[in-house]
MIDOSE-1310 file (N, C-alpha, C; in nm, 2 decimals, decimal comma, always signed):
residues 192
xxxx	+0,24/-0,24/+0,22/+0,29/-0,36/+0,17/+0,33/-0,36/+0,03; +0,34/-0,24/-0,03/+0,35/-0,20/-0,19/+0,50/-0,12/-0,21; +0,60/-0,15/-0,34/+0,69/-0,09/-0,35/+0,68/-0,07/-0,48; +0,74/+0,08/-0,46/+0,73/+0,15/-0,60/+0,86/+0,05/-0,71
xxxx	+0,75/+0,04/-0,85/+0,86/+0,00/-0,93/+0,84/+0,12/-1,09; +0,97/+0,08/-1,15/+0,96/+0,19/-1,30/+0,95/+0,34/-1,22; +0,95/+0,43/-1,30/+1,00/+0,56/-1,26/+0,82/+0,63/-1,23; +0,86/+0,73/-1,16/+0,73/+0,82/-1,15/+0,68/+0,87/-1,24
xxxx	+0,59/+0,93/-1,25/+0,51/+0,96/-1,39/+0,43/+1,08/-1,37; +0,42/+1,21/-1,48/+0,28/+1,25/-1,46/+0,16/+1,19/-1,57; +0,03/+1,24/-1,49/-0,08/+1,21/-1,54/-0,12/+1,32/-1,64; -0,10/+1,35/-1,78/-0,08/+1,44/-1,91/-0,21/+1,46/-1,92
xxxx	-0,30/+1,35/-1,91/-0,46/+1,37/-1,89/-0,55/+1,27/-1,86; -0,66/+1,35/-1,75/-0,68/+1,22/-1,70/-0,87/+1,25/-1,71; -0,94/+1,18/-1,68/-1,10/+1,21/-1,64/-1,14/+1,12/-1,58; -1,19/+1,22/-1,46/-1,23/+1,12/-1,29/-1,12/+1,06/-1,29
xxxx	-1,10/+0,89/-1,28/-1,08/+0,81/-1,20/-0,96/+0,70/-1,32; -0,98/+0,77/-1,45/-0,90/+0,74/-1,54/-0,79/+0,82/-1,63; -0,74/+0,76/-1,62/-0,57/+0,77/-1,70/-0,57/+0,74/-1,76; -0,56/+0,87/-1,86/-0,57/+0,87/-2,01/-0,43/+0,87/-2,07
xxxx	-0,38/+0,95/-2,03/-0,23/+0,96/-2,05/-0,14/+0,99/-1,93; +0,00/+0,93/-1,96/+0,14/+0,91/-1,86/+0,21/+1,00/-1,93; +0,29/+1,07/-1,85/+0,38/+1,13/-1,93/+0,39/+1,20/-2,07; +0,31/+1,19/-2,11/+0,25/+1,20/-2,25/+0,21/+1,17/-2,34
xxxx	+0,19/+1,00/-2,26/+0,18/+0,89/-2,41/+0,04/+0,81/-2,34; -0,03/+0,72/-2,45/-0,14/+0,66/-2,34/-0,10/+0,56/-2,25; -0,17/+0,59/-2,10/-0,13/+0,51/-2,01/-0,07/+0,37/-2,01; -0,18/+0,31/-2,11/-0,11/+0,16/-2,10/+0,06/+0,15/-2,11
xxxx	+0,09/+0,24/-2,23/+0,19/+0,20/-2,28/+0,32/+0,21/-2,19; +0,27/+0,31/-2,06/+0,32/+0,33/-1,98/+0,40/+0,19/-1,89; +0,25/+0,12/-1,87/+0,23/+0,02/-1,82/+0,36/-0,13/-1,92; +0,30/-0,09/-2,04/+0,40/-0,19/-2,15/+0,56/-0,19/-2,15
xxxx	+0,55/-0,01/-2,08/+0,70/-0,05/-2,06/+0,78/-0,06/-1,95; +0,70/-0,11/-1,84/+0,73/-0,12/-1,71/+0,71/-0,28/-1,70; +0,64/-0,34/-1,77/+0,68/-0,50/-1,81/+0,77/-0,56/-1,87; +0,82/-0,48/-1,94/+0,96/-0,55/-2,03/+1,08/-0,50/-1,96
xxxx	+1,04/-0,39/-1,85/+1,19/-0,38/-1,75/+1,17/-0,46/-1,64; +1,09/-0,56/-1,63/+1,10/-0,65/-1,48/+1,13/-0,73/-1,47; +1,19/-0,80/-1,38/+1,31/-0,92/-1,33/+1,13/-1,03/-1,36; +1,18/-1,14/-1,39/+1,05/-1,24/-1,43/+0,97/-1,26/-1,28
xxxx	+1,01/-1,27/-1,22/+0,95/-1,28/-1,07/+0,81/-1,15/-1,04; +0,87/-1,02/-1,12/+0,83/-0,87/-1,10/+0,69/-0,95/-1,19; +0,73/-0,94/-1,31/+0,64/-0,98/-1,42/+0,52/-1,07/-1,34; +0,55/-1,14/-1,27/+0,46/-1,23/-1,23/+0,38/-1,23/-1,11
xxxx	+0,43/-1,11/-1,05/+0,36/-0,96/-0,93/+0,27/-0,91/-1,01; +0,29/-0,88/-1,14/+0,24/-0,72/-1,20/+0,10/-0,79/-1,23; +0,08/-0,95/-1,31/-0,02/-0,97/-1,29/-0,16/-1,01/-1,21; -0,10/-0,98/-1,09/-0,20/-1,02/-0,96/-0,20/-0,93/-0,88
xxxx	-0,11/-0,83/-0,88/-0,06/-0,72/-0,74/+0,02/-0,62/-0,78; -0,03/-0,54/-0,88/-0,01/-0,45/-0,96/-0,12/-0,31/-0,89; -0,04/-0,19/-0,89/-0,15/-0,13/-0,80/-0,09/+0,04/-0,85; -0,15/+0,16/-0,84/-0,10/+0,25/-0,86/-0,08/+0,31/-0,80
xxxx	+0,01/+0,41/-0,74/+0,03/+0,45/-0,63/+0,01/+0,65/-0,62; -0,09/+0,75/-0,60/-0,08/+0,87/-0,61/+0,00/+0,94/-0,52; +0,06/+1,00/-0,61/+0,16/+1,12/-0,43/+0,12/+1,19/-0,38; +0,13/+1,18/-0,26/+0,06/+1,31/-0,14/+0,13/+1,43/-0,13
xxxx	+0,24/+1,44/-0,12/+0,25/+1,54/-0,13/+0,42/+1,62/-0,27; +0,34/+1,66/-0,34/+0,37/+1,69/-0,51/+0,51/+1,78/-0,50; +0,54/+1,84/-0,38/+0,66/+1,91/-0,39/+0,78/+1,86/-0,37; +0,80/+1,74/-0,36/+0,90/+1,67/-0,32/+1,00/+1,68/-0,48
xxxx	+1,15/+1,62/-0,51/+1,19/+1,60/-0,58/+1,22/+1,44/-0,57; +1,21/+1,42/-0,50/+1,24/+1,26/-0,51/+1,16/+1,19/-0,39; +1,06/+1,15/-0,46/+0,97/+1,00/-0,37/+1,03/+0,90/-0,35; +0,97/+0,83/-0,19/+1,00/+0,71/-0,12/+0,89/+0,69/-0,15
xxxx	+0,93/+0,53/-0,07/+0,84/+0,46/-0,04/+0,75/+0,50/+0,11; +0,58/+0,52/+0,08/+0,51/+0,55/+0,18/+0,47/+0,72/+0,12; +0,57/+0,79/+0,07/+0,48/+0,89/+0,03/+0,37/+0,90/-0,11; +0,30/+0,78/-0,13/+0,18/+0,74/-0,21/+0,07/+0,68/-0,16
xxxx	-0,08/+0,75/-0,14/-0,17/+0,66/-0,17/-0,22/+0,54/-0,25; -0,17/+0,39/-0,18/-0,18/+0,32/-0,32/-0,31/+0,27/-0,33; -0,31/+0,27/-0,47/-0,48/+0,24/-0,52/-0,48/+0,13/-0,58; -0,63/+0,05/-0,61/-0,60/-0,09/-0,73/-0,68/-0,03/-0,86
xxxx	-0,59/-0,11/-0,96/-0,62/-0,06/-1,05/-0,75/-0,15/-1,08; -0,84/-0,07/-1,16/-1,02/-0,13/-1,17/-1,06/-0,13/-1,37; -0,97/-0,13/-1,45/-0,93/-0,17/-1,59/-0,87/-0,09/-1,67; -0,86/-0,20/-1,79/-0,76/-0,11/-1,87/-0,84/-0,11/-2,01
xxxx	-0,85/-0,05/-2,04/-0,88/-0,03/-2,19/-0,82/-0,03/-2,33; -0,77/-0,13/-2,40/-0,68/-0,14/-2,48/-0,71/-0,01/-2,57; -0,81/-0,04/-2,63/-0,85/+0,05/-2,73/-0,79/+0,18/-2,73; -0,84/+0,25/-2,62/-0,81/+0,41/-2,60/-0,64/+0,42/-2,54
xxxx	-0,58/+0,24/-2,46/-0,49/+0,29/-2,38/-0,55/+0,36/-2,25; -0,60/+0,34/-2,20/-0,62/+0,42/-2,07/-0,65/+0,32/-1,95; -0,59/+0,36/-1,83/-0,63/+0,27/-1,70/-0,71/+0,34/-1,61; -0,80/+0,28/-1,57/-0,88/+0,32/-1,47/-0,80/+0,30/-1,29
xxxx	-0,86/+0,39/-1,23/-0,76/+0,35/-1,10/-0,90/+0,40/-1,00; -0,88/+0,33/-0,87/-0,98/+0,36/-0,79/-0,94/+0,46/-0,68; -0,94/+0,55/-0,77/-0,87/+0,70/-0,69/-0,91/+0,83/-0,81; -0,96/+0,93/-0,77/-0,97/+1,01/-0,85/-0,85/+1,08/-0,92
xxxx	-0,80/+1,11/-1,06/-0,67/+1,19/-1,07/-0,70/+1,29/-1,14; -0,59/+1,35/-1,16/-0,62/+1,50/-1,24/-0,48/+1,53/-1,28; -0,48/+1,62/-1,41/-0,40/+1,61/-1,51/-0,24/+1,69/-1,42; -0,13/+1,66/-1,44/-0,01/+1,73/-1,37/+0,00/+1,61/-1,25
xxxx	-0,11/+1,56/-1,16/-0,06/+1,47/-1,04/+0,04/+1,37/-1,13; +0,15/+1,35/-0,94/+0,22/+1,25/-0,98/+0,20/+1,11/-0,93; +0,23/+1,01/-1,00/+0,19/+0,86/-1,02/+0,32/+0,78/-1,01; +0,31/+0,63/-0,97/+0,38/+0,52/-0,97/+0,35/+0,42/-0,96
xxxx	+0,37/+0,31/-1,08/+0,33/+0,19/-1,05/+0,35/+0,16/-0,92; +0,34/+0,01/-0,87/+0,34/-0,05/-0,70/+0,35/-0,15/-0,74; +0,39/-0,22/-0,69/+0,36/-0,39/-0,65/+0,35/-0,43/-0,52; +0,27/-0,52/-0,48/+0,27/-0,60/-0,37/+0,33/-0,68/-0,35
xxxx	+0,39/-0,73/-0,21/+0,48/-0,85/-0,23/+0,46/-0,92/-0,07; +0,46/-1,02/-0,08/+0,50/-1,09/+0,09/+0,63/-1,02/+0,16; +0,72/-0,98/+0,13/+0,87/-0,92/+0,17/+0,84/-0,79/+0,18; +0,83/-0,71/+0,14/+0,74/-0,57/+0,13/+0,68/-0,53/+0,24
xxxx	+0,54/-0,63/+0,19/+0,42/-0,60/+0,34/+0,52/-0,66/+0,50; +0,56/-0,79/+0,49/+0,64/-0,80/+0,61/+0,75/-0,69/+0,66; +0,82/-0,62/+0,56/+0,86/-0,53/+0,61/+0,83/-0,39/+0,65; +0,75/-0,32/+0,58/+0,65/-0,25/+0,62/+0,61/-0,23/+0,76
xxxx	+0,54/-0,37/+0,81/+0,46/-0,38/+0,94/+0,61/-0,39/+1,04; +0,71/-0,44/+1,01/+0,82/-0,48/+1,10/+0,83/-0,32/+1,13; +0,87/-0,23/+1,04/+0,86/-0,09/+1,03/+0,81/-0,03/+1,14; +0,68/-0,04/+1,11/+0,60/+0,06/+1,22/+0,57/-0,03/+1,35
xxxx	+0,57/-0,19/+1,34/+0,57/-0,18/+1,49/+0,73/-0,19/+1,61; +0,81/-0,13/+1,49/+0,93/-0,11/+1,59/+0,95/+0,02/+1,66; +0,81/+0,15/+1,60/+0,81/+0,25/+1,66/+0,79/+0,24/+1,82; +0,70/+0,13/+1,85/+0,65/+0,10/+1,96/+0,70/-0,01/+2,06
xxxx	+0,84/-0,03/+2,03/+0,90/-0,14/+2,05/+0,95/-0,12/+2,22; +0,96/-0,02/+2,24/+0,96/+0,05/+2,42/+0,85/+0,08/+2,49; +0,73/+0,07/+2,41/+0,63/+0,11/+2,48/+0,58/-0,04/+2,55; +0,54/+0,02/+2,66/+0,42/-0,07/+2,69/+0,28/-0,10/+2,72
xxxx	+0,23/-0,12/+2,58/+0,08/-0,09/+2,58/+0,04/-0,22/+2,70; -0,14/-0,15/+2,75/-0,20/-0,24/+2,78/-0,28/-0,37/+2,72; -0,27/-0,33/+2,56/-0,33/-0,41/+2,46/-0,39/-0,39/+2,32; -0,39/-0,41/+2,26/-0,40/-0,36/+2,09/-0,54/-0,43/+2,07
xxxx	-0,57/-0,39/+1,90/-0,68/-0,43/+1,80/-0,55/-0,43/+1,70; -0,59/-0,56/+1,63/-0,56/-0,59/+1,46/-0,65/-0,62/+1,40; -0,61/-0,50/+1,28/-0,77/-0,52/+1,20/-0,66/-0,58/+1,06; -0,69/-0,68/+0,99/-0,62/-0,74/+0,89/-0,70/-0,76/+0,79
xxxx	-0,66/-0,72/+0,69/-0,71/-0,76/+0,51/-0,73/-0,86/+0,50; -0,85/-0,92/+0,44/-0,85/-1,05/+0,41/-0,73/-1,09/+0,29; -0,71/-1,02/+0,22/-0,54/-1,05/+0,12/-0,44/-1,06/+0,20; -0,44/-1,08/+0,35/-0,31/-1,09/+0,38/-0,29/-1,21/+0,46
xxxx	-0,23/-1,25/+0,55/-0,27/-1,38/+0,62/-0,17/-1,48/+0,53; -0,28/-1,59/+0,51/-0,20/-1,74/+0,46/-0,19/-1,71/+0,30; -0,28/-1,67/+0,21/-0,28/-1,61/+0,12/-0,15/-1,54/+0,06; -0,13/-1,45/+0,17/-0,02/-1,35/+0,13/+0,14/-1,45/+0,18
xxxx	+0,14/-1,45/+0,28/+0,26/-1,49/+0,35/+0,29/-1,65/+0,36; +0,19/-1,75/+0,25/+0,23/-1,89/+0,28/+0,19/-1,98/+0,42; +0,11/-1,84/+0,53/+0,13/-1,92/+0,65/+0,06/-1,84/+0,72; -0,05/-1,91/+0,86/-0,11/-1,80/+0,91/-0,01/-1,71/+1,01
xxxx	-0,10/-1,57/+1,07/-0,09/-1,53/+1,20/+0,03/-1,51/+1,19; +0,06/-1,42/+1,06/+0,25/-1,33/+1,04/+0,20/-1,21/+1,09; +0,09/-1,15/+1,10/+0,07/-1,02/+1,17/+0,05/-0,98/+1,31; +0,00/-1,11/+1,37/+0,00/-1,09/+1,51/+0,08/-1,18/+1,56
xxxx	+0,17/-1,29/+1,46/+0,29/-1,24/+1,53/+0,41/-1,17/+1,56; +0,43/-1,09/+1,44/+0,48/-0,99/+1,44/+0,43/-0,90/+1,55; +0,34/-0,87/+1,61/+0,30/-0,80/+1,69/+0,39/-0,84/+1,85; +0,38/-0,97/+1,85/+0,40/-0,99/+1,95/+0,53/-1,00/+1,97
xxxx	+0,60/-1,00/+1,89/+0,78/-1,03/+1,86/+0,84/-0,87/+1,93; +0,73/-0,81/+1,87/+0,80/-0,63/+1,87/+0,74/-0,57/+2,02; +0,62/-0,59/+2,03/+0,58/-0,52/+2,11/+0,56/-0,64/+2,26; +0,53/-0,77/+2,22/+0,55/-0,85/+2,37/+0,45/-0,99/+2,36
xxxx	+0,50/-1,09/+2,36/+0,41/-1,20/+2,42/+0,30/-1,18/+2,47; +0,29/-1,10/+2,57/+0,22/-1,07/+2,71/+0,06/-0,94/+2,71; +0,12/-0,91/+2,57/+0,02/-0,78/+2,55/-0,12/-0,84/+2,49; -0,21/-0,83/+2,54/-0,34/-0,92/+2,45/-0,35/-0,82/+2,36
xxxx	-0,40/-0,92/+2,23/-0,44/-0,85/+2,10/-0,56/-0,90/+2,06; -0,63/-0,81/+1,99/-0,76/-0,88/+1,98/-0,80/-0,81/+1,80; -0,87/-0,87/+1,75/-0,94/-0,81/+1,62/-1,02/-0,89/+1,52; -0,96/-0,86/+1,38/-1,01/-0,99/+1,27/-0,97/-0,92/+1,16
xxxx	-1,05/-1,01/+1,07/-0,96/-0,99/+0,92/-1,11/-0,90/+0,88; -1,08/-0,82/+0,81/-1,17/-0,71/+0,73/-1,14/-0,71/+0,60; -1,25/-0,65/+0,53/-1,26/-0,62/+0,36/-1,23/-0,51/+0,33; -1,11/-0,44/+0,38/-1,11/-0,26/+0,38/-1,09/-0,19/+0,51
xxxx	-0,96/-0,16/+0,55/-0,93/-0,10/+0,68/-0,92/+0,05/+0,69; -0,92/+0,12/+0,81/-0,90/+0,27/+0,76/-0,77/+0,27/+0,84; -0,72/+0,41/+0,81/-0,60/+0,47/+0,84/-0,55/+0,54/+0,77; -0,42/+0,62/+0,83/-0,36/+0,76/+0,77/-0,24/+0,69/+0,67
xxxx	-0,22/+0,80/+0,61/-0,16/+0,81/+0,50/-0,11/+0,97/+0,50; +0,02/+1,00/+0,52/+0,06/+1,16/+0,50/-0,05/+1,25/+0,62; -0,09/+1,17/+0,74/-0,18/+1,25/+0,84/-0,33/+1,28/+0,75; -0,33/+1,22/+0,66/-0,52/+1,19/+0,62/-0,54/+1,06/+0,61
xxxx	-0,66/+1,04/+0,63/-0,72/+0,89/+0,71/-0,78/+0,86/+0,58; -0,81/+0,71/+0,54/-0,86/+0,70/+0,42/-0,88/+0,51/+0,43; -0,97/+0,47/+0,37/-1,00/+0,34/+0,38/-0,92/+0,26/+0,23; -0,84/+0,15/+0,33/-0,72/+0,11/+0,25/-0,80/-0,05/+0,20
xxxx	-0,71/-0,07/+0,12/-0,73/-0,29/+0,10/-0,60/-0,31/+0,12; -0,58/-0,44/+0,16/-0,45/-0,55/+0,16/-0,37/-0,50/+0,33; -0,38/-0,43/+0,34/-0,35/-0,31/+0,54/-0,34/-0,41/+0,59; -0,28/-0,36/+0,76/-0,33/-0,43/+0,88/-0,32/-0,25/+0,97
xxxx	-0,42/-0,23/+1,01/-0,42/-0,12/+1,08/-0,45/-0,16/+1,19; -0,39/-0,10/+1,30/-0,32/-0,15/+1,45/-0,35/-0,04/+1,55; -0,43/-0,04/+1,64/-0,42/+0,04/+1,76/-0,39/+0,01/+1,90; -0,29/+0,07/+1,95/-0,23/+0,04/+2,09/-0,30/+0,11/+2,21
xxxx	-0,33/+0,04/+2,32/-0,43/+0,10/+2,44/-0,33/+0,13/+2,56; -0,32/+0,20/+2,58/-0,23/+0,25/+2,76/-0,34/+0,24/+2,89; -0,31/+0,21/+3,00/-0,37/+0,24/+3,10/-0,41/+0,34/+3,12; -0,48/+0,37/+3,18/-0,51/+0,55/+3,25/-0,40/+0,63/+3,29
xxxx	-0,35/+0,69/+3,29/-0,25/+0,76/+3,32/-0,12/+0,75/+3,31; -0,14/+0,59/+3,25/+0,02/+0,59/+3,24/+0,08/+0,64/+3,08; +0,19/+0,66/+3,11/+0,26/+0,74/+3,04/+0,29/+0,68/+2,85; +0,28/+0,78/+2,75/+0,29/+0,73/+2,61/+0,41/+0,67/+2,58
């Protein structure tokens, strides 16, 4: 539910879980200058739903959206300039700010449950963020019914809202915030 904003970055130096430096300057400033390029609306994301996003996989030349672990950031330290992020980094990884958005996360989920849009499960789990819901979307039950729009009226779903869901990311599993992680059930034998 996060889209990359401002350009990619490396991490020049970092210790544990903090970023020390962007590109070669201190992080914040990184940060300082990804505020004065946002549409006022962005600006007003960045302070509630600002998030960092690590890349999985570093050989690429040009990142999308989804090839990032996104993380929340956990402070900033004027003083030194440095941001803490709840992800471990190390100096050379590459970085992207994120934002969260209602439009975003809705599209996202519209995404992956159109993979399944032929199947016909016997029935799902929705495990959903407590950040997401009425909160997020102005209105309850955008996730299951999205579920039901794509995949069917008719399919029971069952779950709840959680503080932290798991699921993959680049085919490794990792415990996410703001998610809705979704599993679909088939009958015995019947076909995927």
């Amino acid at each position: 539910g996060c889209r990359p904003v401002g350009a990619p970055m490396l991490v020049t130096r970092a210790a544990g879980n903090v970023a020390l430096e962007l590109d070669g300057a201190p992080a914040i400033e990184a940060l300082e200058k990804l505020h004065a390029q946002l549409s006022p609306t962005d600006r007003g994301l960045l302070r509630h739903s600002l998030f960092l996003g690590v890349v999985m996989e570093e050989q690429r030349e040009v990142y999308q959206q989804g090839d990032f672990l996104i993380r929340n950031l956990v402070g900033v330290d004027p003083g030194t300039g440095a941001i803490a992020v709840a992800a471990p980094l190390r100096d050379g990884q590459v970085v992207q700010f994120h934002l969260r958005d209602a439009a975003t996360s809705s599209a996202d989920l519209d995404e992956m449950l159109a993979q399944y849009e032929h199947h016909s499960p016997a029935g799902g789990l929705l495990f959903s963020c407590l950040g997401r819901g009425q909160g997020l979307y102005g209105r309850p039950d955008h996730d299951s019914l999205a579920f039901a729009r794509a995949i069917g009226h008719d399919v029971p779903l069952g779950g709840f809202f959680c503080n932290g869901e798991i699921g993959p990311v680049q085919h490794r599993t990792y415990v996410h915030g703001y998610t809705s992680s979704l599993a679909l059930f088939r009958r015995r034998g019947a076909s995927a």
